[in-house]
N, C-alpha and C positions, 0 to 999 in steps of 0.2 A: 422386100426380100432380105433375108438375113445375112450379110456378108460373113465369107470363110473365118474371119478371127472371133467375130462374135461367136458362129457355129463351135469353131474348137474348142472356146473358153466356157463355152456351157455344157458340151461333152467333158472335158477337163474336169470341172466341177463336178458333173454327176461320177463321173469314176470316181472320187475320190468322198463323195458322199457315199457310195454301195461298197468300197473298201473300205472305210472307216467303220461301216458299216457290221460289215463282217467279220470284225478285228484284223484287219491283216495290213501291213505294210509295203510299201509300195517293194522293198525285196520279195517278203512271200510270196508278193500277189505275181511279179516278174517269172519267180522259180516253178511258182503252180501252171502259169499260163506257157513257160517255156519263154518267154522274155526276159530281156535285159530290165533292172530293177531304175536305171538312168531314164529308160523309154518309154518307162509308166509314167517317170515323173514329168519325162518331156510332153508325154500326152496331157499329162493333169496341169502343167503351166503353160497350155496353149504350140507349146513351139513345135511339134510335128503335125503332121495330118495322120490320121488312122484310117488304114484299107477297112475294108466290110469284114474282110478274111480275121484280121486282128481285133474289131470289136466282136464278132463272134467266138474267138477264143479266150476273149476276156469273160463274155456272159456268160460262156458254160463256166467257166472257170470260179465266177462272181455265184453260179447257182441261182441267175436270173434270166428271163424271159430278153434275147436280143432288145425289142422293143423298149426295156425297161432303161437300157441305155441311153435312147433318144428320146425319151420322157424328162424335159425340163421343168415341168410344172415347179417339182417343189424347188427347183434354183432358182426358178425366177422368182417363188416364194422367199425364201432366204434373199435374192438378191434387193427383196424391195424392203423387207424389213431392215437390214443394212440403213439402208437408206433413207427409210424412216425414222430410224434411231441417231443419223450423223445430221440430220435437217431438225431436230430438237430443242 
C-alpha cells in the first residue's frame, strides 16, 4: 500500500507536470483556481494534503479529466528514468 508522503509526492509531481504543461505558473495556476500561488507549490513539494474539493478545481482549472490527476504512470515514468541515468 502506498504511504501518505509517497501518495503527495506523486500527486505533487503530476500537478506540476499538467501545469508546466499548459504554461502556466504556479501564480496563474493559484489566480485561475481561486488559490493561493504558496499552496500550489505546497501541494507540488509534498507538504500539504489536498481535499477531493481542491483537486477537482484544479482539473477543471488544468482543462483535464479529475482522473488525469491521479494518473502517475508517466512520474513513475520520469521517476525511473532519473534513476536510470544517476546508476550510469
Amino acid at each position: 500500500m502506498m504511504k501518505d508522503r509517497e501518495f503527495n509526492e506523486l500527486f505533487g509531481k503530476k500537478l506540476r507536470l499538467l501545469r508546466m504543461s499548459k504554461g502556466l505558473s504556479q501564480e496563474e495556476l493559484g489566480f485561475l483556481s481561486g488559490m493561493h500561488r504558496t499552496y500550489i507549490g505546497q501541494i507540488e513539494r509534498a507538504e500539504k494534503n489536498i481535499t477531493i474539493a481542491n483537486a477537482y478545481r484544479l482539473s477543471k482549472t488544468l482543462e483535464v479529466d479529475i482522473r488525469e490527476l491521479f494518473d502517475f504512470s508517466d512520474v513513475y515514468k520520469e521517476n525511473s528514468d532519473k534513476n536510470d541515468k544517476n546508476h550510469k
